[in-house]
C-alpha positions in Angstrom: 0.0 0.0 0.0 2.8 2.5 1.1 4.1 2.1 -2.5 0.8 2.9 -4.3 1.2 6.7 -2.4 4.6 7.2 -3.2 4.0 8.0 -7.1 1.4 10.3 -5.9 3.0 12.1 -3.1 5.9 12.9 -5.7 3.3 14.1 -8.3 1.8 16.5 -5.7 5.0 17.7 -4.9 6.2 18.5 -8.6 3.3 20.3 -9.5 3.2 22.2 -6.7 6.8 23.3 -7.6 5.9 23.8 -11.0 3.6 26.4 -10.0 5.3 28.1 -7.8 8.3 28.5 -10.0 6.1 29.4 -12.8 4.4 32.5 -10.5 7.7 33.7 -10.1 7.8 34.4 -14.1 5.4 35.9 -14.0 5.3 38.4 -11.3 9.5 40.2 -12.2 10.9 41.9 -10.5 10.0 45.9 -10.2 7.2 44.5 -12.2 4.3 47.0 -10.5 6.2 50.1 -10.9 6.9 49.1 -14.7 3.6 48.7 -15.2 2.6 52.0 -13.4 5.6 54.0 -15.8 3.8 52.3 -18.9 0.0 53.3 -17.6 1.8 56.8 -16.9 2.4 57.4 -20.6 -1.2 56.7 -21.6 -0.4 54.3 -24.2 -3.4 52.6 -25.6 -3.5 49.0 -24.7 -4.1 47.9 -27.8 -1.1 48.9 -29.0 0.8 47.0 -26.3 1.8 43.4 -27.9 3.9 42.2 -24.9 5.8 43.4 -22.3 8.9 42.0 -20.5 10.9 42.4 -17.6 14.4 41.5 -17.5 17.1 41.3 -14.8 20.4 43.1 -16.3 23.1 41.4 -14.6 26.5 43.6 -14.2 28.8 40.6 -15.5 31.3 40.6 -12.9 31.5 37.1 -10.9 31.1 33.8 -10.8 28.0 32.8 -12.7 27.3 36.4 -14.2 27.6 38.5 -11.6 24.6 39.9 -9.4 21.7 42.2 -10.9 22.5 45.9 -11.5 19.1 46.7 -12.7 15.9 46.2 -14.2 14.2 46.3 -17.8 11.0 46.5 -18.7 10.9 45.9 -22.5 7.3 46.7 -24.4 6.7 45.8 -27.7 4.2 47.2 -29.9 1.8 46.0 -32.9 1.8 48.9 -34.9 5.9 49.4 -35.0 9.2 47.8 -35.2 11.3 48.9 -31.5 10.3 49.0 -28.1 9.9 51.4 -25.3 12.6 50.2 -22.5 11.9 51.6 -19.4 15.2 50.9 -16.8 14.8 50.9 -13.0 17.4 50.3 -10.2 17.7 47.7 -7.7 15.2 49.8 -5.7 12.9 50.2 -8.7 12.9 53.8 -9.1 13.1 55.3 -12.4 16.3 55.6 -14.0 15.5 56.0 -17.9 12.9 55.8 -20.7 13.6 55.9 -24.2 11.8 54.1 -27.8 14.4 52.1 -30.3 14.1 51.9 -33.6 10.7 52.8 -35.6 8.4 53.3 -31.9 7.4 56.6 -30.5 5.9 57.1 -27.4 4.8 61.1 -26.7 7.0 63.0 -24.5 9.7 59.9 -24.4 13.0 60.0 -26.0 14.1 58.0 -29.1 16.9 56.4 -30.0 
């Protein structure tokens, strides 16, 4: 009988992990005061095709070195770029700026 519960206990586990790990993917880092920049500049959301946060590590260290900031990266359906919007490790605002073909009012282009 104990056997029979083993399988399943180690099921339970894994997809509790999987979840867990998954949440964290979801929810980055500086990710609420990203997303209050981006509502800030009034952009319609159906322009919005995805946004991404990403860690920026400093690239000193083993393994990378540790994070030196944060990026939220938006792309957009009706241009080629993105507007980057860069936060410290304390997620306040250090920079916004558009690549490429994007524009975003009042935000500098590059």
């Amino acid at each position: 009988m104990r056997h029979l519960f083993t399988p399943l206990v180690a099921l339970c586990l894994s997809v509790a992990f999987v979840t867990v790990a998954s949440a964290d993917l979801v929810s980055g880092r500086c990710q609420n005061e990203i997303e209050n920049e981006i509502a800030s500049l009034a952009i319609l959301k159906e322009r919005i095709k995805d946004v991404s946060i990403l860690n920026i590590y400093d690239g000193n260290g083993v393994g990378g070195g540790r994070i030196d900031h944060i990026e939220g990266w938006v792309s957009f359906n009706d241009c080629k770029g993105n507007l980057v919007i860069s936060v410290n490790n304390a997620c306040l605002l250090e920079q916004v700026y558009t690549t490429y073909e994007c524009r975003v009012p009042g935000v500098k282009s590059y």
